[in-house]
C-alpha positions in Angstrom: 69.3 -44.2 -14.3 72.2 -43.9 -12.4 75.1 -41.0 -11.9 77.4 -42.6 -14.4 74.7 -42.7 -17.2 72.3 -40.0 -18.2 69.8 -39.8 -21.1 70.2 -38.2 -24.4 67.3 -35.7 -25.3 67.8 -36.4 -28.9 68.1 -40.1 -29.6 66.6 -40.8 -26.1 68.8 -43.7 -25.1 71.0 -43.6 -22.0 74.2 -43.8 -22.3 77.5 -43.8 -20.3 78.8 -40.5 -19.0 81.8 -41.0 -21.1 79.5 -40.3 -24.3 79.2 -37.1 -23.4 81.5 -33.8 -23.7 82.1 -31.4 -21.0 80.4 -28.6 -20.5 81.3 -26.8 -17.6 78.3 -24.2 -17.6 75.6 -27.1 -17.2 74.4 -28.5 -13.9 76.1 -32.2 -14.2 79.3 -31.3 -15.9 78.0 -32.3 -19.2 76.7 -31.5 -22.6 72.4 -32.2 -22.6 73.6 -33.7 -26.5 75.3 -37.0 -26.8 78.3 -37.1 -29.1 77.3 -39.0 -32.0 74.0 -36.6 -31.6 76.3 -33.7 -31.8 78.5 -35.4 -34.6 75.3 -35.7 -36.8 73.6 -32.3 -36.1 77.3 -30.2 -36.7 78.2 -32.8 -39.9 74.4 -31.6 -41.2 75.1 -27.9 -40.3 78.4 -27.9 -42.2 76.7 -30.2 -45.4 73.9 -27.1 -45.2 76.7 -24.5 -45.1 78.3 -26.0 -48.0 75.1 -26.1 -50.0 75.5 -29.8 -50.1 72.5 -30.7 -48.7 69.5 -28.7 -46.9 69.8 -27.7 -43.2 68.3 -30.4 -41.0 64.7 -29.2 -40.0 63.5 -28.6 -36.4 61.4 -31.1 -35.0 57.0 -30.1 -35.1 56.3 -28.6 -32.5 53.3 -30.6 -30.8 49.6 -29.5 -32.3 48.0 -27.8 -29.6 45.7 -30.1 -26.8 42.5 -29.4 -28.3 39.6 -32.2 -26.2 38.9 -34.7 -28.3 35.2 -33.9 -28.1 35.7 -31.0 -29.4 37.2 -31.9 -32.5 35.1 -34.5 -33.4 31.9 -31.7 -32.6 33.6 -29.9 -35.1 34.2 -32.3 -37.7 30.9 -33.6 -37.3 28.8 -29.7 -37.3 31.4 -28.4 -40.1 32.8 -31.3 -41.9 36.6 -32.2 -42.0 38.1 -29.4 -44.1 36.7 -26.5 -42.1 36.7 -28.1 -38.8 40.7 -28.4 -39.3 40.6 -25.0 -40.4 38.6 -23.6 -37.4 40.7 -25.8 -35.0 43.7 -24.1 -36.7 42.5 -20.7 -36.3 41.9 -21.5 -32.6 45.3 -22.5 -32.1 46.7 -19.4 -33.9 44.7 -16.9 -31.7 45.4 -19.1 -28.4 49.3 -18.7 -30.0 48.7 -15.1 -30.0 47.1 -14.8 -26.7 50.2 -16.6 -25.3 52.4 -14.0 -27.2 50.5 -10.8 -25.7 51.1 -11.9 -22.5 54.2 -12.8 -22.6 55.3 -9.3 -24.0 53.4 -7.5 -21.8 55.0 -9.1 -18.6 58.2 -8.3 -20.6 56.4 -4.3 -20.7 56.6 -4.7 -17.3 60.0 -5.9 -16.2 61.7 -3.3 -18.7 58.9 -0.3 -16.9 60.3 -2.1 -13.7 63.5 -1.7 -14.3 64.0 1.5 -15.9 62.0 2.8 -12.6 65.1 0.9 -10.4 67.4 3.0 -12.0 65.9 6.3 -12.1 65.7 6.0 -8.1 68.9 5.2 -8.0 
């Protein structure tokens, strides 16, 4: 990839520079979106808005990296309806996990920051 062509994150083909808008906030000059990208995502917003057609839906988010051992211990001890559940359940309380932390380090930079001013 050179400096006259860049990658779209969407369609994942590179393209010339020319096929993207500018965006002078970004790091290269330019929009992450190609412009037929963005010409389908805003003509889907506006066909949603209307009540034309439904919204266009976010892309999965990748099932959590479970081993593969693991799964197939579990599908092989509990069969495949309650291993899937019990892998599910896993992923929702690692979900949560992730959550907590994040809002407590979030606790902490507002405690942090409040403390800042006060000396101030």
């Amino acid at each position: 990839m050179s400096a006259t062509t860049k990658v779209c994150p969407i369609c994942k083909v590179e393209k010339s520079t020319d096929d993207y808008s500018i965006d002078k906030y970004r790091k290269d000059g330019l929009s992450a979106r190609c412009r037929t990208c963005m010409a389908t995502y805003w003509s889907a917003k506006r066909a949603a808005a209307k009540g034309d057609a439904p919204a266009t839906p976010k892309a999965p988010k990748s099932t959590p990296k479970v081993a593969p051992d693991v799964e197939s211990i579990a599908t092989r001890d509990l069969g495949t309806d309650e291993a899937q559940a019990a892998l599910a359940t896993a992923a929702d309380v690692a979900k949560r996990a992730r959550m907590d932390a994040y809002n407590e380090q979030r606790r902490q930079a507002r405690a942090a920051a409040r403390l800042a001013n006060q000396s101030v």
